[in-house]
C-alpha positions in Angstrom: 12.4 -31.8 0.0 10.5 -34.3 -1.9 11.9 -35.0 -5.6 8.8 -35.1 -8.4 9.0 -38.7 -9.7 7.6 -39.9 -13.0 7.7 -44.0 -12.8 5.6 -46.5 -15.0 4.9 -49.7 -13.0 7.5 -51.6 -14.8 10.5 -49.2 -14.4 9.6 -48.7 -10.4 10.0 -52.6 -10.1 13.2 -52.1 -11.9 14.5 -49.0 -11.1 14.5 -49.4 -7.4 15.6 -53.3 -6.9 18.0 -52.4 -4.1 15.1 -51.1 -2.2 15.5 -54.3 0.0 19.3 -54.4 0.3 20.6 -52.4 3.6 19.2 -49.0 4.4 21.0 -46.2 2.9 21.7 -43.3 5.0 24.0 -40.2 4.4 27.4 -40.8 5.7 27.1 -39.1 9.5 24.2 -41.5 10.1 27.1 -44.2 10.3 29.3 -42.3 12.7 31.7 -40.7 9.6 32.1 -37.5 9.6 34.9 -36.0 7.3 36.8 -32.8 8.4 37.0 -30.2 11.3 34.4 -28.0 10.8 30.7 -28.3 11.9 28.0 -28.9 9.4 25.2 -26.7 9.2 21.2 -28.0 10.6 20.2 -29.7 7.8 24.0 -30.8 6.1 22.9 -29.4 2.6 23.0 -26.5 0.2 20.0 -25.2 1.4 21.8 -24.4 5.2 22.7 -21.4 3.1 19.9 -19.1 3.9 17.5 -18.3 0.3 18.6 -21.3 -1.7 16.3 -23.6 -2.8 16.6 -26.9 -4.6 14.1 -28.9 -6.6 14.4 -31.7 -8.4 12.3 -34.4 -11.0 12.8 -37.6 -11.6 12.5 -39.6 -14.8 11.8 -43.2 -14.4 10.0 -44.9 -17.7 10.3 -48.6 -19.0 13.8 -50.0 -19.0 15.8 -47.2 -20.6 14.6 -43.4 -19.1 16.9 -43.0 -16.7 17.7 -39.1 -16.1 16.3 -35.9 -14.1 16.3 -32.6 -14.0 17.7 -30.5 -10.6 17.4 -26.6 -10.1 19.5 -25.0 -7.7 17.7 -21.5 -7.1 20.3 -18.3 -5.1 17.2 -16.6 -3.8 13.7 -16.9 -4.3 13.0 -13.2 -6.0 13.4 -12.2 -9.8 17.1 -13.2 -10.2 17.7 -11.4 -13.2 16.4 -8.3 -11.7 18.6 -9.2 -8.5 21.8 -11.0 -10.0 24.2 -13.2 -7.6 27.9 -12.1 -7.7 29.3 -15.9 -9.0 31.8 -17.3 -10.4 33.2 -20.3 -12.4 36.2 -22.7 -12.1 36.8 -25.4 -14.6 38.9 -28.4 -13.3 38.5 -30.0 -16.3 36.7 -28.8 -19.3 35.3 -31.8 -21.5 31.9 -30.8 -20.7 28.8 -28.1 -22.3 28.0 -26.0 -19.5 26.4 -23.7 -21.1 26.6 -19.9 -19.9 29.8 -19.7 -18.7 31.6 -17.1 -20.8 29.2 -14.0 -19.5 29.7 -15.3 -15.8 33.5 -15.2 -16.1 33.2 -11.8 -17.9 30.6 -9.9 -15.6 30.8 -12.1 -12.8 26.9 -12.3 -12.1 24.2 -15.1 -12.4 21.1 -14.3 -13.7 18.8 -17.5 -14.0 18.7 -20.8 -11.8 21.3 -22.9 -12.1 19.8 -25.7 -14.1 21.5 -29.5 -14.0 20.5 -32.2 -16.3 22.7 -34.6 -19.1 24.7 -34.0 -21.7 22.1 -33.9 -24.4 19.6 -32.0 -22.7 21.5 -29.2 -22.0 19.6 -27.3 -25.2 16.0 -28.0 -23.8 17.2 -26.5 -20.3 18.6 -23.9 -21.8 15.2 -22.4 -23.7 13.6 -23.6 -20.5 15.4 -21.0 -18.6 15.0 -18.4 -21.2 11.3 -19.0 -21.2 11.1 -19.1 -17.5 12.7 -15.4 -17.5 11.4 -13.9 -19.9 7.9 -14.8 -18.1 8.6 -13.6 -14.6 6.7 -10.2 -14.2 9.2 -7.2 -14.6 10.9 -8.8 -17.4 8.4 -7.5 -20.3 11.6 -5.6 -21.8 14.2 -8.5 -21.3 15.9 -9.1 -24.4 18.8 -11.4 -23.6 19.2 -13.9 -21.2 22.6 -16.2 -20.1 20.5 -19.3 -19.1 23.7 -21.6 -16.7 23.3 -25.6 -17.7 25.5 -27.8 -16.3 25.6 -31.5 -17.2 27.0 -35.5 -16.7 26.6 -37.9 -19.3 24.1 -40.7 -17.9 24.8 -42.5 -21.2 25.1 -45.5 -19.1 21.8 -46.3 -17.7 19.7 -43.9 -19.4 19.3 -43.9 -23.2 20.1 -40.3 -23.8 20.2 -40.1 -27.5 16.2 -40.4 -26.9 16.4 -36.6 -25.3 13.6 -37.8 -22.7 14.0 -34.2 -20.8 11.3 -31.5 -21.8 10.9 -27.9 -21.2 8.1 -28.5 -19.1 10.7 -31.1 -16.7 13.1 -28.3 -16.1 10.3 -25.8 -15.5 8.9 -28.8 -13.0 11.9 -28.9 -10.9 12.1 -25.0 -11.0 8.9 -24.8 -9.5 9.4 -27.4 -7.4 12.2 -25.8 -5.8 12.2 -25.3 -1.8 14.5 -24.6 1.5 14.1 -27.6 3.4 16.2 -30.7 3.2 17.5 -31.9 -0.1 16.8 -35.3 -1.5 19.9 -37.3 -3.1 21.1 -40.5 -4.8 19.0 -41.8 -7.4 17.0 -38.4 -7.9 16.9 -35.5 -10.1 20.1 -35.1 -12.7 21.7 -37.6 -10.4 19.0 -40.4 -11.6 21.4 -42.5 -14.0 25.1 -41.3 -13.1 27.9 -43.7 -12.5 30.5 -42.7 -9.3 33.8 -44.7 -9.1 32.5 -47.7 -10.9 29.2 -47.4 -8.2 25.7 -45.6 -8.3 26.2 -41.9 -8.5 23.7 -39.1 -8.1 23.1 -36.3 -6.3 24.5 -34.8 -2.9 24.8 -31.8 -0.6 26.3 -30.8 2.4 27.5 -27.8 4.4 29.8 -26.0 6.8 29.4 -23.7 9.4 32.3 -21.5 10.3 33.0 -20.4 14.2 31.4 -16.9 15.0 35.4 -16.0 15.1 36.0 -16.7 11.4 32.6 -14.9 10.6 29.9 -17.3 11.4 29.5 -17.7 7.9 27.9 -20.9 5.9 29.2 -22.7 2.9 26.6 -25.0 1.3 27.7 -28.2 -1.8 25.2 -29.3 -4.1 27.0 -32.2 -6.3 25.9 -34.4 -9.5 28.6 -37.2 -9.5 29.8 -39.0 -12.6 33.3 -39.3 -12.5 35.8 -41.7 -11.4 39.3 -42.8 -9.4 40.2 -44.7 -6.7 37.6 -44.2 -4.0 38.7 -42.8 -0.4 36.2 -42.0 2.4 38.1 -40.1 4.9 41.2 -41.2 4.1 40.4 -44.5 4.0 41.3 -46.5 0.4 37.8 -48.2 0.3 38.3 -48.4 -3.5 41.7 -50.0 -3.6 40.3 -52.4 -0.4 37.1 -53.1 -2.6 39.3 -53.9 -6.0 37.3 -51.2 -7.7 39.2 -48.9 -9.2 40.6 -46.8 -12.4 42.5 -49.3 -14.2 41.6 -52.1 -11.9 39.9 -53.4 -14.9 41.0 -52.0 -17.4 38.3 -53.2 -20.4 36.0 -53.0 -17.8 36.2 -49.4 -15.7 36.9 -46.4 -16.6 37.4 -42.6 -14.9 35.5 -40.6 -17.7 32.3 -38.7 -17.0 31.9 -35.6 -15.2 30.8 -33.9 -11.9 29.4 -30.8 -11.3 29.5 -28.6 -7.8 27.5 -26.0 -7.2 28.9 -24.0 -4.0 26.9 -21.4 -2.1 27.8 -18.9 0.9 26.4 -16.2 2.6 29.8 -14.7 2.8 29.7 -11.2 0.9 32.8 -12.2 -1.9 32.7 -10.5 -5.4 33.1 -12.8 -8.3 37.3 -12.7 -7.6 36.7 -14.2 -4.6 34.0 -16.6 -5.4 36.3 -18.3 -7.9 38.9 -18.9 -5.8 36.7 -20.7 -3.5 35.5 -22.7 -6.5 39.2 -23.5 -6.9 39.4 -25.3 -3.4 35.5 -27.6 -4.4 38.1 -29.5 -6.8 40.3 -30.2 -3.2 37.0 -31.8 -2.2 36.8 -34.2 -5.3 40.3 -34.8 -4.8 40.0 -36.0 -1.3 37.4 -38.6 -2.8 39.8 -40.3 -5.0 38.6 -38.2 -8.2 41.1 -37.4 -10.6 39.7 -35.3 -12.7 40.1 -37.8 -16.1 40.9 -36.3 -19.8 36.6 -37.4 -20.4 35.5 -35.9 -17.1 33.9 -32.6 -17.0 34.2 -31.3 -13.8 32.9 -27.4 -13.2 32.6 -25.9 -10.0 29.8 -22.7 -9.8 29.9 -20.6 -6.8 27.8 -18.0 -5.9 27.0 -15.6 -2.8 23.2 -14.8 -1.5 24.4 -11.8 0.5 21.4 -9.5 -0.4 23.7 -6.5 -0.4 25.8 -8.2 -2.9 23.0 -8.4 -5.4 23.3 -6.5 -9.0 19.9 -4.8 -10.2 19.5 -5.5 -13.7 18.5 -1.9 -13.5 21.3 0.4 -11.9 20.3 3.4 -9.6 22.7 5.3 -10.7 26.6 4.8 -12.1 28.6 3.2 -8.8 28.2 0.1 -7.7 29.2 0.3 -3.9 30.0 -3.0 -2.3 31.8 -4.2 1.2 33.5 -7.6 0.3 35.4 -10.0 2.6 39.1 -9.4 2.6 41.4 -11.3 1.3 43.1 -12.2 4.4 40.1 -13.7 5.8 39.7 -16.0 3.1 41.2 -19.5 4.2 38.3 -20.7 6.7 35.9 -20.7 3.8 38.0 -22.2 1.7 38.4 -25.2 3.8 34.5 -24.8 4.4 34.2 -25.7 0.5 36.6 -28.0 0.5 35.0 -30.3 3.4 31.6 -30.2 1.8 32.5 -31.2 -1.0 33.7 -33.9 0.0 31.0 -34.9 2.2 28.2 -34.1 -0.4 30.1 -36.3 -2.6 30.2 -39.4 -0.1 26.8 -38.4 0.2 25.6 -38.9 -3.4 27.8 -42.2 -2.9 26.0 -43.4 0.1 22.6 -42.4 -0.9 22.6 -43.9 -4.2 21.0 -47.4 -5.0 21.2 -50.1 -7.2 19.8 -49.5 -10.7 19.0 -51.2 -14.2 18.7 -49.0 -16.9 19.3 -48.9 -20.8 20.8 -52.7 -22.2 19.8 -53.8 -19.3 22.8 -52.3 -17.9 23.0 -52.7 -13.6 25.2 -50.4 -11.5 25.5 -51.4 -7.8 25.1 -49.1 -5.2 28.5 -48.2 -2.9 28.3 -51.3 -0.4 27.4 -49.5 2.7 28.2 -53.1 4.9 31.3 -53.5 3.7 32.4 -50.2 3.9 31.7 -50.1 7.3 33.4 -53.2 8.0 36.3 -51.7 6.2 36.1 -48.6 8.2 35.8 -50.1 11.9 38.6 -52.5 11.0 41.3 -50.0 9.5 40.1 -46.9 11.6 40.3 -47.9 15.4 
């Protein structure tokens, strides 16, 4: 899937300076591959079969920074069809905004809408705009509109609330099931990841026909920090860059957000205790989940017979969910692609200048693999 980019002349010649450094590449182009399980074809959130991803890009002068990304469960009327979901908070400094009616009726009603910290406002009328326009929705009087967010503060000037209805509506229609792009795109555009370029990444798991055959799709925006691991390997700590390495210098605040789909049927119970094991993921990054770092994890499941009509046929609700007891091979599903789409976002990333002329190197993917074919033979 191709990101919609808005550049002026001047920012693309800034923006993208490490265009002529080494090739990025997601981390199995290299030869790592984190975990046990199988990824699905494409390694992305969009493996999951209905989910669709779109993003924009904003790119302007020498301070616009930032993006909107859209993370779509299915591509009907979602509040006349509403995802079971769920919500974890690892660590709540953040404004996601619609939380409260997901914990209490367990449901998702509108894309799931990422952006910055100040933008979360605009997204959220863009969402109540988008669904009060979709036809069938003439009688819709209230709407719980998700927004999740990072601070891009960094790079982007933020306080200048570049992001518009009409971006968020942009990445919604934008939205698509093929491959997803990351790094530097989207709400990933200016986000910082353990002291490198951040952004946006995705990957997935395929579980054995045995367990289920089921899928687990990420979706990350990473803005957070720690003491970088890729595999188990300390590349941070080998690197010197690191919480409290410098200590006027780095820092671990900032936030991430996962998004986690499956086609496994789980009611909203369920899906929050897979959210619970996405924060495993971050963990096995280095991530520590800081006192300034929001990190949320939204899980949803696209399993059509799942789905809540806004209008009820009649007073039961019958469902067949998952049991309990077969549980544990998706949670370890969630907890290798998040880890991956994090490494991902990582990877992906490039160098970029942004507001005061601020730079933020991109992860260095040479040294890292020096690092890695040194210490891992």
């Amino acid at each position: 899937m191709k990101p919609i980019l808005l550049f002026t002349l001047a920012a693309l010649l800034c923006a993208v300076q490490g265009m002529s450094q080494q090739a990025r590449g997601r981390l199995r182009d290299f030869g790592i591959a984190p975990g046990v399980l199988p990824p699905g074809p494409l390694n992305a959130i969009t493996d999951v079969a209905g989910v669709r991803v779109g993003h924009i890009t904003l790119i302007e002068g020498d301070s616009i920074r930032t993006g909107v990304t859209a993370i779509l469960p299915h591509g009907g009327n979602i509040f006349q069809q509403k995802v079971p979901a769920a919500i974890y908070v690892g660590n709540g400094f953040g404004k996601l905004a619609g939380y409260t009616q997901v914990r209490e009726l367990g449901t998702i009603e509108t894309p799931i809408v990422l952006t910055n910290t100040l933008s979360v406002p605009v997204a959220v009328k863009a969402l109540i705009d988008y669904t009060l326009s979709l036809p069938g929705n003439a009688d819709v009087r209230s709407v719980n509109a998700v927004v999740g967010e990072t601070n891009d503060g960094r790079l982007n000037d933020i306080r200048g609330r570049h992001v518009t209805e009409a971006h968020v509506l942009q990445a919604i229609a934008a939205a698509t099931d093929g491959p997803v792009a990351e790094g530097n795109v989207g709400a990933g555009t200016g986000t910082v990841c353990f002291g490198w370029k951040g952004g946006i990444g995705t990957a997935s798991r395929r579980l054995p026909e045995a367990a289920g055959g089921y899928t687990v799709g990420v979706l990350v925006q990473t803005n957070f920090g720690g003491v970088l691991q890729i595999d188990g390997l300390p590349v941070g700590k080998m690197l010197g860059r690191y919480y409290m390495s410098r200590m006027l210098e780095d820092g671990a605040d900032g936030s991430c957000m996962i998004v986690v789909a499956t086609d496994a049927p789980l009611d909203a119970r369920n899906l929050e205790r897979l959210a619970k094991r996405a924060m495993l993921g971050l963990a096995r990054t280095g991530g520590i989940a800081s006192n300034g770092s929001g990190d949320y994890v939204i899980a949803f499941s696209t399993d059509p017979a799942l789905r809540v009509p806004y209008q009820p046929d009649g007073p039961l609700l019958e469902q067949r969910v998952l049991h309990n007891d077969f549980l544990s091979p998706l949670f370890l599903a969630a907890i290798e692609a998040t880890e991956e789409a994090i490494l991902n976002s990582l990877f992906m990333a490039r160098t970029m200048t942004g507001h005061k002329k601020r730079t933020i190197e991109a992860l260095p993917i040479d040294k890292v693999l020096d690092l890695w074919h040194r210490h891992r033979r």
